[in-house]
N, C-alpha and C positions, 0 to 999 in steps of 0.2 A: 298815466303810463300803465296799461294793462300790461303784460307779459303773461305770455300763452306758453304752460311746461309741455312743451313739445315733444315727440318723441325724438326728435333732432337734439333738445337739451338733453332730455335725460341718459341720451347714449352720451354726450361730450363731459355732462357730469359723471356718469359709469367711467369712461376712460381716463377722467383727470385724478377719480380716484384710485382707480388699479394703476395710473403711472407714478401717481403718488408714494402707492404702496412696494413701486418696483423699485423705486431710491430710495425708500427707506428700506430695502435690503442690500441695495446697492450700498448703503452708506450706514449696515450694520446693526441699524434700530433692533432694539428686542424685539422677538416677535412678538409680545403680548402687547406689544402699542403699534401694530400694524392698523388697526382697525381706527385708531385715534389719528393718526396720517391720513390714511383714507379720506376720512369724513372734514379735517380741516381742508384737506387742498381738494376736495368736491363742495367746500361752502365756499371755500374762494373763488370755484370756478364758477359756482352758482350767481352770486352776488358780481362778480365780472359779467357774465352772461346778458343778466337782468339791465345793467345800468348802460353796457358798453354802447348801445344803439343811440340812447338818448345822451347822455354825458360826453361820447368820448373817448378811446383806448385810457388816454391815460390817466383820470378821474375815475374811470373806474376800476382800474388796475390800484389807484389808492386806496378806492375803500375795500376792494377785495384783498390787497395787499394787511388791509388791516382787522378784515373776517379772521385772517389766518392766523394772525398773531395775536389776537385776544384771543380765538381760541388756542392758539399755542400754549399761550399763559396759562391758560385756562387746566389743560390739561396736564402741563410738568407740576403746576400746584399738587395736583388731584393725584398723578403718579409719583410724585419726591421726584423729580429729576429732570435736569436742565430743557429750556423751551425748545433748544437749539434742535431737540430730538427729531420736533412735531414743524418746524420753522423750516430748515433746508426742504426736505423734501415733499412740503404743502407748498412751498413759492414755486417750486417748478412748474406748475400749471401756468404761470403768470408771467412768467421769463418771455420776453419779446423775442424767442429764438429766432421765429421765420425771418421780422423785421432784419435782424442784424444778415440773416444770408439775404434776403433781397437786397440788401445794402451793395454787400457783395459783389451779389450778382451783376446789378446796375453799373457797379463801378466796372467791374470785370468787360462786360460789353459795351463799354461807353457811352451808357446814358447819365452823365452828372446828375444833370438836375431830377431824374427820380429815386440816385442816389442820397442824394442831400434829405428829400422829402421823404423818403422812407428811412434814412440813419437819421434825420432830426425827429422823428416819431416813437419810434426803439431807444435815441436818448432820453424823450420825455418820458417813456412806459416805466426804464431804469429807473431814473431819476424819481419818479413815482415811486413806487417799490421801494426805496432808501425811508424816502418821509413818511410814507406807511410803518415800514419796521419802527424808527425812531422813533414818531410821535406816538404809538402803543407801550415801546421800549422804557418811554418818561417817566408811563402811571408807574405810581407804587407798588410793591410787591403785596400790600393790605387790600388793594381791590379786587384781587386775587384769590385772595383766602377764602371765599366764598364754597371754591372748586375744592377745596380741600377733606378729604376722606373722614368717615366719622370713626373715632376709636371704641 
């Protein structure tokens, strides 16, 4: 599996960071952890990128789902304060939005069956995302500690 950093990637990883950094003002974040949003939901998008060709939307919406969240962890260690900061707005890259309006749309214009085929895709991508968070969410808070600041 070569993957070639295109310049097609690295503009989708530039914008999944600046949309990253746009909900996390949307939704408050300090600015001094702007840059720590950024760079988890452009590793997520990165590692989605790389893997989605060969795996699959939603295999690799998992392990990008779970880029985001170890670094999440990674970094609420490292700043004292909850993952949730660096978590909501890094998944946004990863959110099957299109899937669900093509759902929509299909349904809208009565084509069923590329309804079903595109909302059973956007459910597995969700569904993804879930055991991504969770199965990150299990480790302990000591594997963490690594990230933690020096006094």
């Amino acid at each position: 599996m070569a993957v070639l950093f295109t310049m097609e990637l690295w503009t989708h990883t530039l914008a999944a960071a600046v949309g990253t950094v746009a909900f996390s003002l949307l939704f408050q974040v300090p600015k001094h952890l702007y840059v720590y949003c950024g760079f988890a939901g452009a590793m997520g998008w990165i590692v989605y990128s790389c893997l989605e060709a060969d795996l699959g939307a939603p295999t690799a919406s998992y392990f990008a789902t779970v880029m985001v969240i170890v670094l999440s962890r990674l970094f609420a260690v490292r700043e004292r304060c909850p993952a949730t900061m660096f978590l909501i707005p890094g998944i946004f890259p990863l959110v099957p939005g299109a899937g669900i309006y093509w759902t929509s749309y299909y349904i809208v214009t009565n084509a069923l069956p590329a309804a079903v085929d595109s909302g059973f895709l956007a459910m597995k991508v969700a569904v993804a995302i879930v055991l991504g968070i969770v199965s990150v969410f299990e480790l302990p808070q000591s594997c963490f500690s690594v990230a933690a600041k020096e006094k």
